[in-house]
N, C-alpha and C positions, 0 to 999 in steps of 0.2 A: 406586599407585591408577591405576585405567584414564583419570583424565583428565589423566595427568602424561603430556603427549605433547611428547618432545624437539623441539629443532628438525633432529636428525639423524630423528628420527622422521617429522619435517614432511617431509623431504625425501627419503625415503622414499616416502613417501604420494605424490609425485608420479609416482610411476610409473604411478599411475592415470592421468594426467592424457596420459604419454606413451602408455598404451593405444591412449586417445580418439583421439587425433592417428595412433597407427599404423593406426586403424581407418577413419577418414577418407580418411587416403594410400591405403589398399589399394581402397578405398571408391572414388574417384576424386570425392568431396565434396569437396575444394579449402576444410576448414576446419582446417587442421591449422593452420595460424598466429594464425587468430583462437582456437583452442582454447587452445593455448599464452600466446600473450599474455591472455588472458581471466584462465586463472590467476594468472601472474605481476602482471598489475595487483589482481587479487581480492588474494592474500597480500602486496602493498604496502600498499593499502590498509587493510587488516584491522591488520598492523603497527604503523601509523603511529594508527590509531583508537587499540587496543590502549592505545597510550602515551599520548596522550591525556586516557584512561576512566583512568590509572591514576591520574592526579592528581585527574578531576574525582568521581571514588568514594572516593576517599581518607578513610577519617570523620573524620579532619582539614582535610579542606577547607569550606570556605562553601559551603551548601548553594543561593546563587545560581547558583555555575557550575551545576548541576546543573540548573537552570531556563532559565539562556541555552543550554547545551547543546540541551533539546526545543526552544528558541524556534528554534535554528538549523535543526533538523531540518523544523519547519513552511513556514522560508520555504525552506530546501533544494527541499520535496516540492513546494510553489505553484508555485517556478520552473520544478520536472522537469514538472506539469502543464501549466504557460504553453507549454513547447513542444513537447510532445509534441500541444496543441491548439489552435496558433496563429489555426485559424479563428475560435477565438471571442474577441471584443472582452472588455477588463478579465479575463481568467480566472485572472490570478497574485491579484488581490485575490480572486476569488468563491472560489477553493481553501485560499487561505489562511483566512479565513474557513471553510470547512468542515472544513477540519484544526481549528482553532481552536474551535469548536462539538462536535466529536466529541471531543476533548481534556478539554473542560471538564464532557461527559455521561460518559466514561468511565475517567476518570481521576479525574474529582470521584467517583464511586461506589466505586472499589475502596480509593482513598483516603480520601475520607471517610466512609467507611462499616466504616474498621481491618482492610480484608480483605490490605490488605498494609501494614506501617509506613512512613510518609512518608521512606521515605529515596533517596541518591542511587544505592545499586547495586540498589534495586526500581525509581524513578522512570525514568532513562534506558531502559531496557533495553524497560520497558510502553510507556512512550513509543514508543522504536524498530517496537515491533511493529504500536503503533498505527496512526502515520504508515505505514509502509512498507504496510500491507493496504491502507487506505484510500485511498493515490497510486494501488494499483493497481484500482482498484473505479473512482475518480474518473474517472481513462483513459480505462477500456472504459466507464463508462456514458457520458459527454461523447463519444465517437467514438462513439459508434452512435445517441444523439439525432440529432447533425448529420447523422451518416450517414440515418438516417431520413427528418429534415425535409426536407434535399436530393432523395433521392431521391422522394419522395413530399410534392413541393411542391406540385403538382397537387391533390392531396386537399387537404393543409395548406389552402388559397386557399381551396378550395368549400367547408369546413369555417365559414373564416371568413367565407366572403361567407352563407353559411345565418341567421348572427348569431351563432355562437358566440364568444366574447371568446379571447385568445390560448392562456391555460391549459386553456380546454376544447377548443381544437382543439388541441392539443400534446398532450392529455394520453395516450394511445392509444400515442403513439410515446415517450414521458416510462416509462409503465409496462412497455414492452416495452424501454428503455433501463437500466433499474432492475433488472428481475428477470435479463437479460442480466451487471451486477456482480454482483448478489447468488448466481445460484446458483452459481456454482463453491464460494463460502467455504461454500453451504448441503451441498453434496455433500463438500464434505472434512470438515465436523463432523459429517457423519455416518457417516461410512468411518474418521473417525480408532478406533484401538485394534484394530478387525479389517483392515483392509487395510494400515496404517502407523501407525508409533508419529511421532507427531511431534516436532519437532526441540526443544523446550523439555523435553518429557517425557525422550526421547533423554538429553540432554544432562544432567539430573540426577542419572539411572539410572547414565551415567558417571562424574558426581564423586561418586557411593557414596551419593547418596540415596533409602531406602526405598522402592521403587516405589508404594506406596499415597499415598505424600506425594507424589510425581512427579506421580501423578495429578489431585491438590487441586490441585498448584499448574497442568498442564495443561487442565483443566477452564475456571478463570478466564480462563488464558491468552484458551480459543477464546472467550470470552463475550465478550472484552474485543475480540475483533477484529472477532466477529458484528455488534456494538454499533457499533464503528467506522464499520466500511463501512456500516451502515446507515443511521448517523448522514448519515457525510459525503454517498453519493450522493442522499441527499435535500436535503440543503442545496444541494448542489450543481446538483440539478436544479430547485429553486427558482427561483435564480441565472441560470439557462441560457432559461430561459422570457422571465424578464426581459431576458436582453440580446439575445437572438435575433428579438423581437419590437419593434415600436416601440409608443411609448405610443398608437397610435391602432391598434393588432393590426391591425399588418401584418408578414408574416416578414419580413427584411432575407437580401441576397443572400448566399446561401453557397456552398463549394466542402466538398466530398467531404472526408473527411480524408486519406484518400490523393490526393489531388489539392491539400494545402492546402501 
């Protein structure tokens, strides 16, 4: 079967990897060692997951691990937010939190609604895709609020001194923070199938399943991550209003994200 890939095969496959790096070198890009190590930490880790997932999918195992598994991945992605956006005060609790909220809308529906059965090799995996879109949605719309507010604190102020309260003058730089995460996931759900087959679709077509089933289960996939990111950059930009402002709507001093 096309998805019985040795690990002579795996290493194989690296040859691509040495491409990259010969193409760099020649390139005079100076990334030939982050390329390489890049890989080599990706198929460590991937490995050591791998072994992991094999105990905690097992259908003889307690379907708890399977739950402390996404528990760890929420406060995983809280912390990868905490410092990827260190300007902002409490952000490992407001992310976590928005993971935690996109979780329980999107994962409550495909679940509770039998679109997929409760179990631990569907529950991880959904999870996975969920948290992992939605860390990156949370990023980029939190870096480019602050980025906004900072820059454009001058308006922020006159906004507020006119009398509008914090969420009406945030909100201008809130919705241009927002549509900034959402469209990319909007532009690849809509290019997915004519420009690229995606990697869940991909990847079933290789263990020999029916491509019209590939598709059913690709379709939920992107709803589920649509969903996600929508979920969480609004939670999150609730959040972000809240701590960036004081209770008497005044902004509090900020620094650039690249400057934080």
């Amino acid at each position: 079967m096309a998805s019985d890939v040795s690990f002579i095969g795996l290493a194989a496959s690296a040859i691509l990897v040495a491409v990259a790096a010969l193409l760099s070198w020649r390139e005079g890009l100076g990334l030939e060692r982050p390329i390489i190590w890049a890989a080599l930490r990706a198929v460590s880790q991937l490995l050591l997951v791998g072994l992991a997932l094999t105990l905690v999918l097992d259908p003889k195992s307690p379907m708890i691990l399977a739950w402390l598994w996404v528990v760890a991945m929420l406060l995983f992605a809280a912390d990868v937010v905490r410092r990827r956006a260190p300007m902002v005060p409490g952000m490992f609790t407001l992310a976590l939190v928005s993971f935690a909220a996109a979780a329980v809308v999107t994962l409550g529906v495909l679940f509770g609604l039998g679109v997929f059965p409760l179990e631990a090799r569907a529950l991880v995996p959904l999870a996975g895709m969920m948290v992992g879109n939605s860390m990156t949605g949370t990023v980029l719309a939190t870096r480019r609020f602050v980025e906004d507010l900072a820059d454009k604190r001058d308006e922020v102020e006159a906004r507020l001194a006119l009398g509008l309260d914090s969420s009406q003058a945030a909100r201008p730089y809130a919705v241009r923070a927002l549509r900034s995460a959402m469209t990319p996931q909007i532009e690849t759900t809509k290019a997915v199938g004519i420009v690229f087959l995606p990697g869940a679709m991909t990847g079933l077509i290789l263990a020999g399943v029916a491509p019209i089933d590939a598709v059913r289960v690709q379709a939920v996939v992107m709803y589920l991550i649509l969903g996600a990111v929508a979920t969480t950059t609004a939670v999150v930009m609730l959040g972000l209003v809240r701590r960036l402002f004081t209770s008497d709507h005044r902004l509090i001093s900020l620094q650039r994200p690249d400057e934080g």
